[in-house]
mmCIF file as Biopython writes it, N, C-alpha, C and O atoms, coordinates in Angstrom:
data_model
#
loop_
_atom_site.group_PDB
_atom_site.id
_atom_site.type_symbol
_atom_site.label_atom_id
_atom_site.label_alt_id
_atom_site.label_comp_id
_atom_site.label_asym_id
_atom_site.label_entity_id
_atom_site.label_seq_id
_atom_site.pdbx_PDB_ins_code
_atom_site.Cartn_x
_atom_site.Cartn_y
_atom_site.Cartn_z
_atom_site.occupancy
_atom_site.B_iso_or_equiv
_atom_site.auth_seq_id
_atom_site.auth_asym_id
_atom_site.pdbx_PDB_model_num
ATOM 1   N N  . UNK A ? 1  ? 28.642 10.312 90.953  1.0 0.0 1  A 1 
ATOM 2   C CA . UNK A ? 1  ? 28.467 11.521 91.744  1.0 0.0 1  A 1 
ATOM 3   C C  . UNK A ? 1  ? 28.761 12.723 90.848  1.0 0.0 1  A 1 
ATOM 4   O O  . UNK A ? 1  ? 29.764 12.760 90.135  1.0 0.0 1  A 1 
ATOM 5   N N  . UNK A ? 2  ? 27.881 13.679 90.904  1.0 0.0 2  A 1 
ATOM 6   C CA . UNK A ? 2  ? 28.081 15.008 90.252  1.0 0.0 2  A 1 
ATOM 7   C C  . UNK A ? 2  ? 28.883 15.913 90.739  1.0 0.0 2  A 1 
ATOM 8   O O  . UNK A ? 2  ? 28.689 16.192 91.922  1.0 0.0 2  A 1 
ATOM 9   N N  . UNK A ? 3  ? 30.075 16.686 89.971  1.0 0.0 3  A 1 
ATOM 10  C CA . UNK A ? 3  ? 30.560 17.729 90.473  1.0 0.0 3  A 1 
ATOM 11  C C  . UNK A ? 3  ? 30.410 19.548 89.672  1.0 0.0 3  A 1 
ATOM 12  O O  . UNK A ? 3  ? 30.334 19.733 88.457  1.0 0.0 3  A 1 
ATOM 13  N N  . UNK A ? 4  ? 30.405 20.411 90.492  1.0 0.0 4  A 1 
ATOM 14  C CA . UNK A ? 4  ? 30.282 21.395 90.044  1.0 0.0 4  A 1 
ATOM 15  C C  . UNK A ? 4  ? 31.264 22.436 90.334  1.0 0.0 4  A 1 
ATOM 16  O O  . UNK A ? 4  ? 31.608 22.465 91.515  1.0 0.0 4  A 1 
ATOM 17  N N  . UNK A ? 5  ? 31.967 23.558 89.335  1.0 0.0 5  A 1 
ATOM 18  C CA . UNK A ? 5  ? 33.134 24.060 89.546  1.0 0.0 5  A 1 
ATOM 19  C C  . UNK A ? 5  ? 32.522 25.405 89.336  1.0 0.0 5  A 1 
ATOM 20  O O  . UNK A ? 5  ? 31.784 25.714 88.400  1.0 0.0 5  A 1 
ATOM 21  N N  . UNK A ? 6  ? 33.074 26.476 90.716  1.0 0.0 6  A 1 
ATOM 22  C CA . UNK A ? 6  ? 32.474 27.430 90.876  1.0 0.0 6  A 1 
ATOM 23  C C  . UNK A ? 6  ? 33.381 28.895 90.523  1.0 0.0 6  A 1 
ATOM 24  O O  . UNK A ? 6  ? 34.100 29.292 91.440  1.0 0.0 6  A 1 
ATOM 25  N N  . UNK A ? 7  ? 33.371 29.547 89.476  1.0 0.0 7  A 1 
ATOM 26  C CA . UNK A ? 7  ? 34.686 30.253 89.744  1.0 0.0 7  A 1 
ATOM 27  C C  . UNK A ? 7  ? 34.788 31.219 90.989  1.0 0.0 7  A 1 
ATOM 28  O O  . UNK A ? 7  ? 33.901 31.433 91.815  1.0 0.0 7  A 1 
ATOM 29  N N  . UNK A ? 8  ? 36.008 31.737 90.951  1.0 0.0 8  A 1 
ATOM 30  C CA . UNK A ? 8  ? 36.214 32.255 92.239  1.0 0.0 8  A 1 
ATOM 31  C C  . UNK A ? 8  ? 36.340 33.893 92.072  1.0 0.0 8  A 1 
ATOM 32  O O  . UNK A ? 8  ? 36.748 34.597 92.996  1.0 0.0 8  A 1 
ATOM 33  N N  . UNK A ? 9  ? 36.007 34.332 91.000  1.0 0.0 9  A 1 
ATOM 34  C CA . UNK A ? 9  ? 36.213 35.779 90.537  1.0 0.0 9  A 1 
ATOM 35  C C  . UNK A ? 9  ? 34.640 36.369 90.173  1.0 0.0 9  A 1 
ATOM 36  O O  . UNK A ? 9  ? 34.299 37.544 90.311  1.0 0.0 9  A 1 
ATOM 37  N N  . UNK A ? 10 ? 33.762 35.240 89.667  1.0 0.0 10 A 1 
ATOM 38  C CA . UNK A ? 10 ? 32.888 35.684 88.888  1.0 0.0 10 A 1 
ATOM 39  C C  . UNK A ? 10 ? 31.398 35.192 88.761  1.0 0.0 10 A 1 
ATOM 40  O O  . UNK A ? 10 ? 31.550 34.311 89.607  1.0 0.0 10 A 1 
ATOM 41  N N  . UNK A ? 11 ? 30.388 35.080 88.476  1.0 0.0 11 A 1 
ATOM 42  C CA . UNK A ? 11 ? 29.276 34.257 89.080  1.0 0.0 11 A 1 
ATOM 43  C C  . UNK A ? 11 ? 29.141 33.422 88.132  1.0 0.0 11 A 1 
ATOM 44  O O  . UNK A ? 11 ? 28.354 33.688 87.223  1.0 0.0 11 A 1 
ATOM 45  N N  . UNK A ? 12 ? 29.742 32.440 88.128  1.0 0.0 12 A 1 
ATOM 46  C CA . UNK A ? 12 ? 29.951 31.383 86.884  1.0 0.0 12 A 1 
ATOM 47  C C  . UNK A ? 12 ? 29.686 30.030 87.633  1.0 0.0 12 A 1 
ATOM 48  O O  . UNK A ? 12 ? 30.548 29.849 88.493  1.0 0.0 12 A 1 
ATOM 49  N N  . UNK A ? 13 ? 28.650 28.913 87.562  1.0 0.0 13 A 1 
ATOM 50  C CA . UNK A ? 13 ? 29.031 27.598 88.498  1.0 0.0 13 A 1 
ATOM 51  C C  . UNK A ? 13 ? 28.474 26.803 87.055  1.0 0.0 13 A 1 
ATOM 52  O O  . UNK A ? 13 ? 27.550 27.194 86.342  1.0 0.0 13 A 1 
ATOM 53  N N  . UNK A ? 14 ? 29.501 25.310 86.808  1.0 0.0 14 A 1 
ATOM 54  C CA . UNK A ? 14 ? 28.842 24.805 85.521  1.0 0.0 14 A 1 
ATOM 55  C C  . UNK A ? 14 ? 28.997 23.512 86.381  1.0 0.0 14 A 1 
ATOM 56  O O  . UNK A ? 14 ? 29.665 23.438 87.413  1.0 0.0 14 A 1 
ATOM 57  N N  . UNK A ? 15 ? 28.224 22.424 85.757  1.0 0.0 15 A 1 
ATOM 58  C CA . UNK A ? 15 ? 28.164 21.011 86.543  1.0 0.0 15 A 1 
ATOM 59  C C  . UNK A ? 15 ? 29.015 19.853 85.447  1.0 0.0 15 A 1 
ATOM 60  O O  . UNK A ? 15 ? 28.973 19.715 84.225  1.0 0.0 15 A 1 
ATOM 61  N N  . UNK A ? 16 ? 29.670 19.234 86.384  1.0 0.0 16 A 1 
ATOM 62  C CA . UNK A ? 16 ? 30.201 17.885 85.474  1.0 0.0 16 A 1 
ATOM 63  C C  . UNK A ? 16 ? 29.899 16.678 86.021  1.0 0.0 16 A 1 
ATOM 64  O O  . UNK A ? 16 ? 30.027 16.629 87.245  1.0 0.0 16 A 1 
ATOM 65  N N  . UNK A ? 17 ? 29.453 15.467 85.347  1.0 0.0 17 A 1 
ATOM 66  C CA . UNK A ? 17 ? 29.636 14.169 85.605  1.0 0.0 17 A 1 
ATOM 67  C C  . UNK A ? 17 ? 29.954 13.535 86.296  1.0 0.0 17 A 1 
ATOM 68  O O  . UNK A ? 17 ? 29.243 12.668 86.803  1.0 0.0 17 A 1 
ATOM 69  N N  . UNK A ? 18 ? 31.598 13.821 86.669  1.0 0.0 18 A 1 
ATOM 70  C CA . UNK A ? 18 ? 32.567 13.530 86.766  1.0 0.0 18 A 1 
ATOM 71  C C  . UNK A ? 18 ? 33.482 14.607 88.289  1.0 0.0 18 A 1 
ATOM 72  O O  . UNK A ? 18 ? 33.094 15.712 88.669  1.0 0.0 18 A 1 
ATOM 73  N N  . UNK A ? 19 ? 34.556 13.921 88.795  1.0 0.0 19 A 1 
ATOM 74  C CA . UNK A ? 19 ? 35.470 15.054 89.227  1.0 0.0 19 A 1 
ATOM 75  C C  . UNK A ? 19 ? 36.341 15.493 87.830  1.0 0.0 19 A 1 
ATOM 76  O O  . UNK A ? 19 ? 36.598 16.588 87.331  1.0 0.0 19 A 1 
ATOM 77  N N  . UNK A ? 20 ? 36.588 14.425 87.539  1.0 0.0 20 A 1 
ATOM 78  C CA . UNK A ? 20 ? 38.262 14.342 86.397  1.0 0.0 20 A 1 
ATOM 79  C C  . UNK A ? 20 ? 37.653 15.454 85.332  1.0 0.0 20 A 1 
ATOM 80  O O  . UNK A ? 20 ? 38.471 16.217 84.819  1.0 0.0 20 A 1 
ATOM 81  N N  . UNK A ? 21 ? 36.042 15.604 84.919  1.0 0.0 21 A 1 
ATOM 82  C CA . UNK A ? 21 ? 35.898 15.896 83.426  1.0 0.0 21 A 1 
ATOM 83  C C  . UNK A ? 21 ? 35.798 17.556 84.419  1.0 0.0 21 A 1 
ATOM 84  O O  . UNK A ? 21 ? 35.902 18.654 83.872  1.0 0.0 21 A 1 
ATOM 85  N N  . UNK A ? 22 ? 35.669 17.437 85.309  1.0 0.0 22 A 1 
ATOM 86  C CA . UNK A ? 22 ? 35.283 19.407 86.265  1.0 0.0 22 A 1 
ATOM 87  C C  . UNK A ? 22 ? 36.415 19.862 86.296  1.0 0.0 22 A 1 
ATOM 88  O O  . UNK A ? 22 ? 36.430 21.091 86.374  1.0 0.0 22 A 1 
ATOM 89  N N  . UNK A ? 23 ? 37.614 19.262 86.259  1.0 0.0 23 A 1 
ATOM 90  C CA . UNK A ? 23 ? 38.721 19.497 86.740  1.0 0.0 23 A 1 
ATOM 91  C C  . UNK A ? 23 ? 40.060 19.674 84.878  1.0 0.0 23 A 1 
ATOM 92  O O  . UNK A ? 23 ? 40.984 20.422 84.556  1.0 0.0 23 A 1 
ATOM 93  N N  . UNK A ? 24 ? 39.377 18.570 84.267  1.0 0.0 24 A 1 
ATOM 94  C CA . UNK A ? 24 ? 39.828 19.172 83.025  1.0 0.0 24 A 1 
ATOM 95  C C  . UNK A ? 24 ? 39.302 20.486 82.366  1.0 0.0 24 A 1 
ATOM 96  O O  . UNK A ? 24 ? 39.935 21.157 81.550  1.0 0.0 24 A 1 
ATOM 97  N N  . UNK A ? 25 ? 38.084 20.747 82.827  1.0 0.0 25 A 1 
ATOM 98  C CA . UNK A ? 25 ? 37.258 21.822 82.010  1.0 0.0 25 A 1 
ATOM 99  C C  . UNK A ? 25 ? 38.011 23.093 82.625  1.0 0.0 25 A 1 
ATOM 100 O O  . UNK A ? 25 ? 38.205 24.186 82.094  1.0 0.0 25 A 1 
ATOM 101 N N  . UNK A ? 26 ? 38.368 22.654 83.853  1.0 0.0 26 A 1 
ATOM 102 C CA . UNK A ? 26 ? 39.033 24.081 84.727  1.0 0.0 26 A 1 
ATOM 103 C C  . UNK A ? 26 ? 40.388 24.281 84.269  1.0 0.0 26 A 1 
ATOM 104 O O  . UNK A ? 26 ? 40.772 25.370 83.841  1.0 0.0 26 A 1 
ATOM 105 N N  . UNK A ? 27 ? 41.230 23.106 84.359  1.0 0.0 27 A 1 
ATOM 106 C CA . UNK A ? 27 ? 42.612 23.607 84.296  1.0 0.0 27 A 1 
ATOM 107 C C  . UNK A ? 27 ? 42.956 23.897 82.808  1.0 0.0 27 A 1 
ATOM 108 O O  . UNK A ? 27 ? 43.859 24.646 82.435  1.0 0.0 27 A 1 
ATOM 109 N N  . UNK A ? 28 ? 41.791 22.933 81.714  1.0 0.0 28 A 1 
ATOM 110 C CA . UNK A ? 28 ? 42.365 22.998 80.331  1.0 0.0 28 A 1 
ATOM 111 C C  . UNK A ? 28 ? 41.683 24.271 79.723  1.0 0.0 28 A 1 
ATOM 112 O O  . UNK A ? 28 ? 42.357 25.131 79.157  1.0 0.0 28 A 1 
ATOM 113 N N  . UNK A ? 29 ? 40.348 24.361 79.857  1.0 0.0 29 A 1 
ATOM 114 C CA . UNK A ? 29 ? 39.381 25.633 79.173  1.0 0.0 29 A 1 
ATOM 115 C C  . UNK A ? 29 ? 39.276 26.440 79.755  1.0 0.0 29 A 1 
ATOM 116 O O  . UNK A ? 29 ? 38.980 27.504 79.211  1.0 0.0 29 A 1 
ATOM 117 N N  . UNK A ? 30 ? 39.454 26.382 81.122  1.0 0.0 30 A 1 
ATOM 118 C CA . UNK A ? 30 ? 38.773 27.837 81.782  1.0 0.0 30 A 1 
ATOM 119 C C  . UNK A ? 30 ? 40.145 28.574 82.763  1.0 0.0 30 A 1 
ATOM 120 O O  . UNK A ? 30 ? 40.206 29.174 83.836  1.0 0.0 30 A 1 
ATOM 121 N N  . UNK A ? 31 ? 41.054 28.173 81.801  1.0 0.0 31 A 1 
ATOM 122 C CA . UNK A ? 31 ? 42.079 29.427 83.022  1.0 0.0 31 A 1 
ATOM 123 C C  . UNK A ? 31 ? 43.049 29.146 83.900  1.0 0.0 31 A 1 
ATOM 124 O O  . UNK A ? 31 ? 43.954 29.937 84.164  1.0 0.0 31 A 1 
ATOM 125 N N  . UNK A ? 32 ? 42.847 27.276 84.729  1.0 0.0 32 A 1 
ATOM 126 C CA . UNK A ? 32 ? 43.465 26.659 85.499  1.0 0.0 32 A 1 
ATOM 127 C C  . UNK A ? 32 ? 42.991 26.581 86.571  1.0 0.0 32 A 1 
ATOM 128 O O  . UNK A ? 32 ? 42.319 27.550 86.925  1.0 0.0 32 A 1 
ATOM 129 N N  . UNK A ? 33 ? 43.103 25.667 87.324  1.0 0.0 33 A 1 
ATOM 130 C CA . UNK A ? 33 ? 42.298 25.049 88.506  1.0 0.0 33 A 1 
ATOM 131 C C  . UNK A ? 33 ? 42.347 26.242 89.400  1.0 0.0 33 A 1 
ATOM 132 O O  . UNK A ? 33 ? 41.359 26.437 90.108  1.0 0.0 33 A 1 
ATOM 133 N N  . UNK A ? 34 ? 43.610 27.280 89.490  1.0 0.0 34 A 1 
ATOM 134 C CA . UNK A ? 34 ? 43.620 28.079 90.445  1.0 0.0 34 A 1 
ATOM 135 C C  . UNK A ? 34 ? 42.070 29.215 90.610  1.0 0.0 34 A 1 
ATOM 136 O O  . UNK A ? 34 ? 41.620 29.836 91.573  1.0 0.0 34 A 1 
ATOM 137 N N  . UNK A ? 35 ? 41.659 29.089 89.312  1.0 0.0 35 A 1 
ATOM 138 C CA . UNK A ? 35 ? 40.420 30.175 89.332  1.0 0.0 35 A 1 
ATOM 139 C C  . UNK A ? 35 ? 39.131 29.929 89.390  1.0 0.0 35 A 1 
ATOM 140 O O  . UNK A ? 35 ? 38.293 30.804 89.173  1.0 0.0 35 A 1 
ATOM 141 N N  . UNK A ? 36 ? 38.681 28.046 89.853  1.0 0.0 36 A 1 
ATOM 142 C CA . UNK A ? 36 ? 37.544 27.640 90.025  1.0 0.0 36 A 1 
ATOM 143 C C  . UNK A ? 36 ? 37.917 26.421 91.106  1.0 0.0 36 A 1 
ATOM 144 O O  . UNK A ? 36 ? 39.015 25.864 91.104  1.0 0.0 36 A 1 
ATOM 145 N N  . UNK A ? 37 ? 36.900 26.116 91.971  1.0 0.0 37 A 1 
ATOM 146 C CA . UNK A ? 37 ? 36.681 25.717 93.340  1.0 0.0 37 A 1 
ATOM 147 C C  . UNK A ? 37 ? 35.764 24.284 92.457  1.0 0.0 37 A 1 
ATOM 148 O O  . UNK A ? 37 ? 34.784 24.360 91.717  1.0 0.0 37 A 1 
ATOM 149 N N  . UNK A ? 38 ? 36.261 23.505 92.739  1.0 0.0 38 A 1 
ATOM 150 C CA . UNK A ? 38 ? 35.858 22.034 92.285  1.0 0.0 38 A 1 
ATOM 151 C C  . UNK A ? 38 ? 35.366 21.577 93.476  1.0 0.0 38 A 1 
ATOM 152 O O  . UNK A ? 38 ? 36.136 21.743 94.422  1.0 0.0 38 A 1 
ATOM 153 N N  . UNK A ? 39 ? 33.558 20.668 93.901  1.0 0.0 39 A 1 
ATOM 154 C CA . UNK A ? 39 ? 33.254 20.284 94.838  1.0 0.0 39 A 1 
ATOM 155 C C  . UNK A ? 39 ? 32.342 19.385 94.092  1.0 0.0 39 A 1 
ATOM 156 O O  . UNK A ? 39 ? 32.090 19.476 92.891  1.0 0.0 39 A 1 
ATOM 157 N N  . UNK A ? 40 ? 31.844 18.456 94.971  1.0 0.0 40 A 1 
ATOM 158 C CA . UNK A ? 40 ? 30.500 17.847 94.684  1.0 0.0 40 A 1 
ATOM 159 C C  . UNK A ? 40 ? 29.269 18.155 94.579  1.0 0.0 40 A 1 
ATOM 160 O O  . UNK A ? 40 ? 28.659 18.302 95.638  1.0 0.0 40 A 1 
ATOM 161 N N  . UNK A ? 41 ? 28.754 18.288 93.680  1.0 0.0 41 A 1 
ATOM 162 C CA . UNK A ? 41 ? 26.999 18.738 93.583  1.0 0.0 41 A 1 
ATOM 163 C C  . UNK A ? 41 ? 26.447 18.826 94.785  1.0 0.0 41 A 1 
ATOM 164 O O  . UNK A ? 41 ? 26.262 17.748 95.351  1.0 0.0 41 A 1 
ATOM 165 N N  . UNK A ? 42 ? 26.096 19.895 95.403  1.0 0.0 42 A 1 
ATOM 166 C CA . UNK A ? 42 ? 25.170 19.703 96.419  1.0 0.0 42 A 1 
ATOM 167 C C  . UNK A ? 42 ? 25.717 20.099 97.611  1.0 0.0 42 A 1 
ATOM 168 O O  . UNK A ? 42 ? 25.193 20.871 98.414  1.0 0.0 42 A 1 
ATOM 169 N N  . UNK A ? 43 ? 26.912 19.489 97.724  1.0 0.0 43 A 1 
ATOM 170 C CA . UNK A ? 43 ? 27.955 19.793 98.814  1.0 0.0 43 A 1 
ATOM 171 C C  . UNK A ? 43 ? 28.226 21.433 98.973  1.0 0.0 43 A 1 
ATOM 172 O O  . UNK A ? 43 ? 28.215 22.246 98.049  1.0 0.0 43 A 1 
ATOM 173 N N  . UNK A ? 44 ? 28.525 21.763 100.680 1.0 0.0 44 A 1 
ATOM 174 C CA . UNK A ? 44 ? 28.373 22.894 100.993 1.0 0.0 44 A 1 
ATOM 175 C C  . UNK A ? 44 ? 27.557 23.978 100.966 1.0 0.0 44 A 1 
ATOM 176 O O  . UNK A ? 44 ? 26.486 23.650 100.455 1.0 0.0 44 A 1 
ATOM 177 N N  . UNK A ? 45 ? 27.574 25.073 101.271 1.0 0.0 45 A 1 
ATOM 178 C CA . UNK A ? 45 ? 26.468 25.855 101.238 1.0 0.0 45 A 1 
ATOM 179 C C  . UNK A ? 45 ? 25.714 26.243 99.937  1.0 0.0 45 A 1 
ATOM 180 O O  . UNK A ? 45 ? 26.279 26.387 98.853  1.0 0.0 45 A 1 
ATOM 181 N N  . UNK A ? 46 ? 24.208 26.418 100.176 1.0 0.0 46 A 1 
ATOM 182 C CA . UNK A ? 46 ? 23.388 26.150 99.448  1.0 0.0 46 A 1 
ATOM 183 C C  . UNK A ? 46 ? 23.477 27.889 98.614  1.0 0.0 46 A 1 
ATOM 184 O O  . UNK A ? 46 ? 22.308 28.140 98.322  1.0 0.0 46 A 1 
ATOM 185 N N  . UNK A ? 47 ? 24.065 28.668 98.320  1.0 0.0 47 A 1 
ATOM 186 C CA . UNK A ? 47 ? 24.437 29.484 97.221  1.0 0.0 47 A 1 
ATOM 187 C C  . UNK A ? 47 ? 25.647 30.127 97.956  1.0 0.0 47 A 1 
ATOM 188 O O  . UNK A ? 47 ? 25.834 30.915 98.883  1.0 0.0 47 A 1 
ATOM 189 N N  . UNK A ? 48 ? 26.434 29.332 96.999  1.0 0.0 48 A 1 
ATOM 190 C CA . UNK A ? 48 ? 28.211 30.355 97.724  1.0 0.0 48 A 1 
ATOM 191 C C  . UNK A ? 48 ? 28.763 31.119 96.946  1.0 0.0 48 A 1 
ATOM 192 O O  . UNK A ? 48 ? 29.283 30.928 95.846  1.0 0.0 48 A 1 
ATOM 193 N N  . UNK A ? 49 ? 28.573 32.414 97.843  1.0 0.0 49 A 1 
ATOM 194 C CA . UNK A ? 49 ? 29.382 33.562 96.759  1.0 0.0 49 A 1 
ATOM 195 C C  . UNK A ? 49 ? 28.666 34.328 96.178  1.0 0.0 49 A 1 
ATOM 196 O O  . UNK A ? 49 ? 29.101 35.176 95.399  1.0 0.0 49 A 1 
ATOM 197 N N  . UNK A ? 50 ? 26.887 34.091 96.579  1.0 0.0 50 A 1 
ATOM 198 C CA . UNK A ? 50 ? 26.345 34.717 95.723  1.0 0.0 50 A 1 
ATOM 199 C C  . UNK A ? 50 ? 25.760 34.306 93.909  1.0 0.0 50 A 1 
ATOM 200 O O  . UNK A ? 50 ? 24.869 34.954 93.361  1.0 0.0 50 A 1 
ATOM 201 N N  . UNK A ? 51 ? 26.353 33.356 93.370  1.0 0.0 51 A 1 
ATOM 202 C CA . UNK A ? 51 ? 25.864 32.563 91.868  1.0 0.0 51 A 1 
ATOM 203 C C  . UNK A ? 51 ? 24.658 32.532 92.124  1.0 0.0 51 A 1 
ATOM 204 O O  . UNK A ? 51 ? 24.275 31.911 93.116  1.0 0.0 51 A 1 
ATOM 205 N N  . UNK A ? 52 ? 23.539 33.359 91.088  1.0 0.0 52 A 1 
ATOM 206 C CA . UNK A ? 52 ? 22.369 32.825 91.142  1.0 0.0 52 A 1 
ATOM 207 C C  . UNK A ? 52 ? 22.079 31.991 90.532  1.0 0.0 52 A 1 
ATOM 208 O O  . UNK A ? 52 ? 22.594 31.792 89.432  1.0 0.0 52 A 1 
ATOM 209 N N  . UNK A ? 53 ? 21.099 31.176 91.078  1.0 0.0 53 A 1 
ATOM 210 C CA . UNK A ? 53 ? 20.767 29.926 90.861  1.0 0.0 53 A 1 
ATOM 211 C C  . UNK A ? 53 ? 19.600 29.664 90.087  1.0 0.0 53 A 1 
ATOM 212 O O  . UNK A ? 53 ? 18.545 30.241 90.350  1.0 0.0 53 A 1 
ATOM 213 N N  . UNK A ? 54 ? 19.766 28.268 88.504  1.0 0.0 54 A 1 
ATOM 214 C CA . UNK A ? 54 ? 18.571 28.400 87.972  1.0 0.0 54 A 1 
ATOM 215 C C  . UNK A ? 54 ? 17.253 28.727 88.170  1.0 0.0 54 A 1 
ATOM 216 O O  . UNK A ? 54 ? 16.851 28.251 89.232  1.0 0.0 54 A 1 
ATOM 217 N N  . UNK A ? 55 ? 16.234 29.489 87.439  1.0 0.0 55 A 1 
ATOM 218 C CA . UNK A ? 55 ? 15.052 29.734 88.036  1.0 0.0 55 A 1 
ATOM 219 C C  . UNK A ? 55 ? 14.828 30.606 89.578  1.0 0.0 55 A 1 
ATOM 220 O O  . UNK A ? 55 ? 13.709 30.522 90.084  1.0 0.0 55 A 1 
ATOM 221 N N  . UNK A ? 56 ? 15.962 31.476 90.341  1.0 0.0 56 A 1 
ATOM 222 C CA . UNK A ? 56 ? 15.821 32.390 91.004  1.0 0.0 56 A 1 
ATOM 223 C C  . UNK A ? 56 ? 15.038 33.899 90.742  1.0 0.0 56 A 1 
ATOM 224 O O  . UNK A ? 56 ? 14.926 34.361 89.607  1.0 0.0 56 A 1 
ATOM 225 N N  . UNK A ? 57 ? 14.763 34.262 91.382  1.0 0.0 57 A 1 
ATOM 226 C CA . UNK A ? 57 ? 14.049 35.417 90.665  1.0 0.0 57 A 1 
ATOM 227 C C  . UNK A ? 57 ? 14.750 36.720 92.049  1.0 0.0 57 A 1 
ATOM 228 O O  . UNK A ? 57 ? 14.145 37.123 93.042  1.0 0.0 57 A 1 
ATOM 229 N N  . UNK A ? 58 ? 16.040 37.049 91.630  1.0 0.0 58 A 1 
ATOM 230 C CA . UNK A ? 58 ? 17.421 37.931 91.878  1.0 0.0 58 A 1 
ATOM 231 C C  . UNK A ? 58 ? 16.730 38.602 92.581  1.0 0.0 58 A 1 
ATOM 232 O O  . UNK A ? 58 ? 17.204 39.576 93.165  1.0 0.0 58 A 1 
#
């Protein structure tokens, strides 16, 4: 199952593999879990927060 970590400040969403590898990328590279929203690909609403989405035309 794919997960994708969305930050919560900024229009940033990157996809992982994994939960464990979304969740290292957050807490170790990007700042700490507190500043990105870890979910499953696909899961929940279909653009949250505003992130535009590949191939949108803004």
């Amino acid at each position: 199952m794919a997960y994708k970590i969305t930050h919560v400040s900024r229009a940033q969403e990157i996809r992982f593999p994994t939960q464990a590898a979304a969740e290292h990328y957050a807490d170790r590279l990007g700042g700490g879990l507190d500043k990105w929203r870890v979910r499953e690909a696909g899961a929940g609403a279909a653009n949250p927060g505003g992130v535009p989405q590949p191939g949108s035309r803004g």
